[in-house]
N, C-alpha and C positions, 0 to 999 in steps of 0.2 A: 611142646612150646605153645601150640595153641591153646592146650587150653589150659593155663597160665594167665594166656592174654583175659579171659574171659572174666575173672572174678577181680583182677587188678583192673580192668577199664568197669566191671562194676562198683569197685571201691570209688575210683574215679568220680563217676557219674553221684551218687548217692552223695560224698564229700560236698560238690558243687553245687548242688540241691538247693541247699539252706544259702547260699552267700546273699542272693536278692528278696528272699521270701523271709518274712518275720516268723521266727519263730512259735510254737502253740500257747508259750507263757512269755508274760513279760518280766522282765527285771523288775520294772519299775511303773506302778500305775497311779496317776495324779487325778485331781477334780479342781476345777479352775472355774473362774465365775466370767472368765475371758472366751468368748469364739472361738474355734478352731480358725478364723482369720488373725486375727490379733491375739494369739497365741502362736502362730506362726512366723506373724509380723516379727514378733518379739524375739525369738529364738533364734532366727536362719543371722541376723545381724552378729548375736551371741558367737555361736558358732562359728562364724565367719571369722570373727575376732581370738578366736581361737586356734587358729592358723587349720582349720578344719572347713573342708569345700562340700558344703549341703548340697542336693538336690531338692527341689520341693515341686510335687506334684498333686494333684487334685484328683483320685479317681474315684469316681461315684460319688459321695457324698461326706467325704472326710479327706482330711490335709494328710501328706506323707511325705517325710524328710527324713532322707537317706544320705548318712556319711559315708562312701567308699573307703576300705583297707582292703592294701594289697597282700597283707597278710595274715587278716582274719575274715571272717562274715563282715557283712554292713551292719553299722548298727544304724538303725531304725526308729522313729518318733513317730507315730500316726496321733492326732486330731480328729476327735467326733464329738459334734454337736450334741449338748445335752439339756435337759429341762432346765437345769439352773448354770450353763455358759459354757461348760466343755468337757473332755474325756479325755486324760491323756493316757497310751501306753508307750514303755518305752523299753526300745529291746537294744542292751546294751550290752554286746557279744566281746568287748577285746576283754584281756587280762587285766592289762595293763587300766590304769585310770587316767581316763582324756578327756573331763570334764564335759563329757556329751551329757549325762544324767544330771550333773548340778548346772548347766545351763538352760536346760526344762524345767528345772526345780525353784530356779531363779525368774522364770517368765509365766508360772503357775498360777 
């Protein structure tokens, strides 16, 4: 029985991994003549309005806006500053289509 336990709470662990970490590739990567502020500005409202509850955080030197699901990964939007206005990526992990990647698309 024990060791059973061992490979099931590493499946576990590994599974949970990925729910707050963005993925190595994006779904979706934009170029915007807009900030990573006012690309942000623009979005978190979007979203909101989408009956979807953003998180928006600043770490280091770029925007990150994290939708929670309780039954997938988060899907994820980072903002970086670029020579000519912004960098989006955008890691859009459900199945289903929840207008997370066409309201970055529309705030681009």
């Amino acid at each position: 029985m024990r060791t059973l336990m061992t490979p099931i709470t590493l499946a576990a662990f590994m599974l949970l991994t990925g729910c707050a970490s963005a993925p190595n590739e994006p779904t979706l990567t934009l170029d915007t003549t807009k900030t990573p502020e006012q690309f942000a500005a623009c979005v978190v409202p979007k979203l909101q309005g989408r009956s979807m509850s953003p998180t928006l955080s600043q770490p280091q030197r770029h925007y990150r806006i994290v939708v929670s699901s309780t039954v997938a990964a988060d899907n994820v939007i980072e903002a970086y500053k670029a020579p000519a206005g912004g960098k989006i990526f955008i890691y859009e992990r459900s199945l289903l289509t929840t207008g997370f990647g066409q309201a970055a698309k529309d705030c681009a």
